[in-house]
Legacy VTK file of the C-alpha trace (Angstrom):
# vtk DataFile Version 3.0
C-alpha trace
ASCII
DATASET POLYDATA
POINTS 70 float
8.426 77.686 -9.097
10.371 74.981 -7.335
7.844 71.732 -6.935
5.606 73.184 -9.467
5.085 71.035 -12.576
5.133 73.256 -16.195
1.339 72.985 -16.421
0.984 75.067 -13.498
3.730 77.869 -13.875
2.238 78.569 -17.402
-1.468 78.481 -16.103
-0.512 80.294 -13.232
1.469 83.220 -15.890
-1.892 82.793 -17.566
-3.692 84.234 -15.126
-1.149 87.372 -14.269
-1.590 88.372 -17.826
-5.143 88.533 -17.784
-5.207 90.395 -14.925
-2.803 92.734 -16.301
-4.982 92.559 -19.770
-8.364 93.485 -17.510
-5.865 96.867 -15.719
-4.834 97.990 -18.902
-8.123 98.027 -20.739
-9.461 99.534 -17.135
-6.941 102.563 -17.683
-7.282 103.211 -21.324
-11.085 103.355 -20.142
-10.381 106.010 -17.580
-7.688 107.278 -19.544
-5.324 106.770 -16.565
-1.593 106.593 -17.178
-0.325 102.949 -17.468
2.890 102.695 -15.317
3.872 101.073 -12.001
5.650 103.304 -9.516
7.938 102.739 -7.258
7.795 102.415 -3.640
10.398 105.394 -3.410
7.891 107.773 -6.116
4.798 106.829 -3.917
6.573 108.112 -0.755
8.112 111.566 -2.391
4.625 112.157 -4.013
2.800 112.019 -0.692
2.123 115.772 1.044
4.835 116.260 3.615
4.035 118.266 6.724
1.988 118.445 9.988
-2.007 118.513 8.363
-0.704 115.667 5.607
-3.420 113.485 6.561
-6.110 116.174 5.823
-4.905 116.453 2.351
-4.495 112.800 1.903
-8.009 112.506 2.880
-9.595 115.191 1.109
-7.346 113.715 -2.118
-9.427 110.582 -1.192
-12.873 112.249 -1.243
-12.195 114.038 -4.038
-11.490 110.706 -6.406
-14.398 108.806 -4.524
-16.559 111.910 -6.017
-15.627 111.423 -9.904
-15.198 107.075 -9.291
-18.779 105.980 -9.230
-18.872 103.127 -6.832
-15.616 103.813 -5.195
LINES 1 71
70 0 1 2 3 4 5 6 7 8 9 10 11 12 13 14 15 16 17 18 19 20 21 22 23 24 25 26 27 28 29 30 31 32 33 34 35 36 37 38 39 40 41 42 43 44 45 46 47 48 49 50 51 52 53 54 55 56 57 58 59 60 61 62 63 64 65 66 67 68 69
């Protein structure tokens, strides 16, 4: 914020909660859970082990299937 006049912090907050608006109207469409995780949930949610990449792939395919234009 430092050498940032008050006109620009709030037009700048302005545009983070639109943003934020447009991703929680995108999840109640999809019906997705509204939450941010953290760096620590993302890493013990992803498949441990030696074919991890497989999974993580076909995990990918799989949501690329029911998102149309993903």
């Amino acid at each position: 914020m430092e050498g940032k006049s008050l006109s620009e912090v709030v037009e700048e907050s302005l545009t983070v909660y639109e943003g934020a608006e447009l991703l929680e109207r995108i999840c109640d469409e999809l019906g997705l859970e509204k939450r941010f995780y953290s760096r620590f949930e993302v890493e013990a949610d992803r498949p441990k082990g030696f074919k991890a990449e497989e999974v993580v792939r076909e995990v990918r395919d799989e949501r690329a299937e029911r998102l149309p234009g993903y």
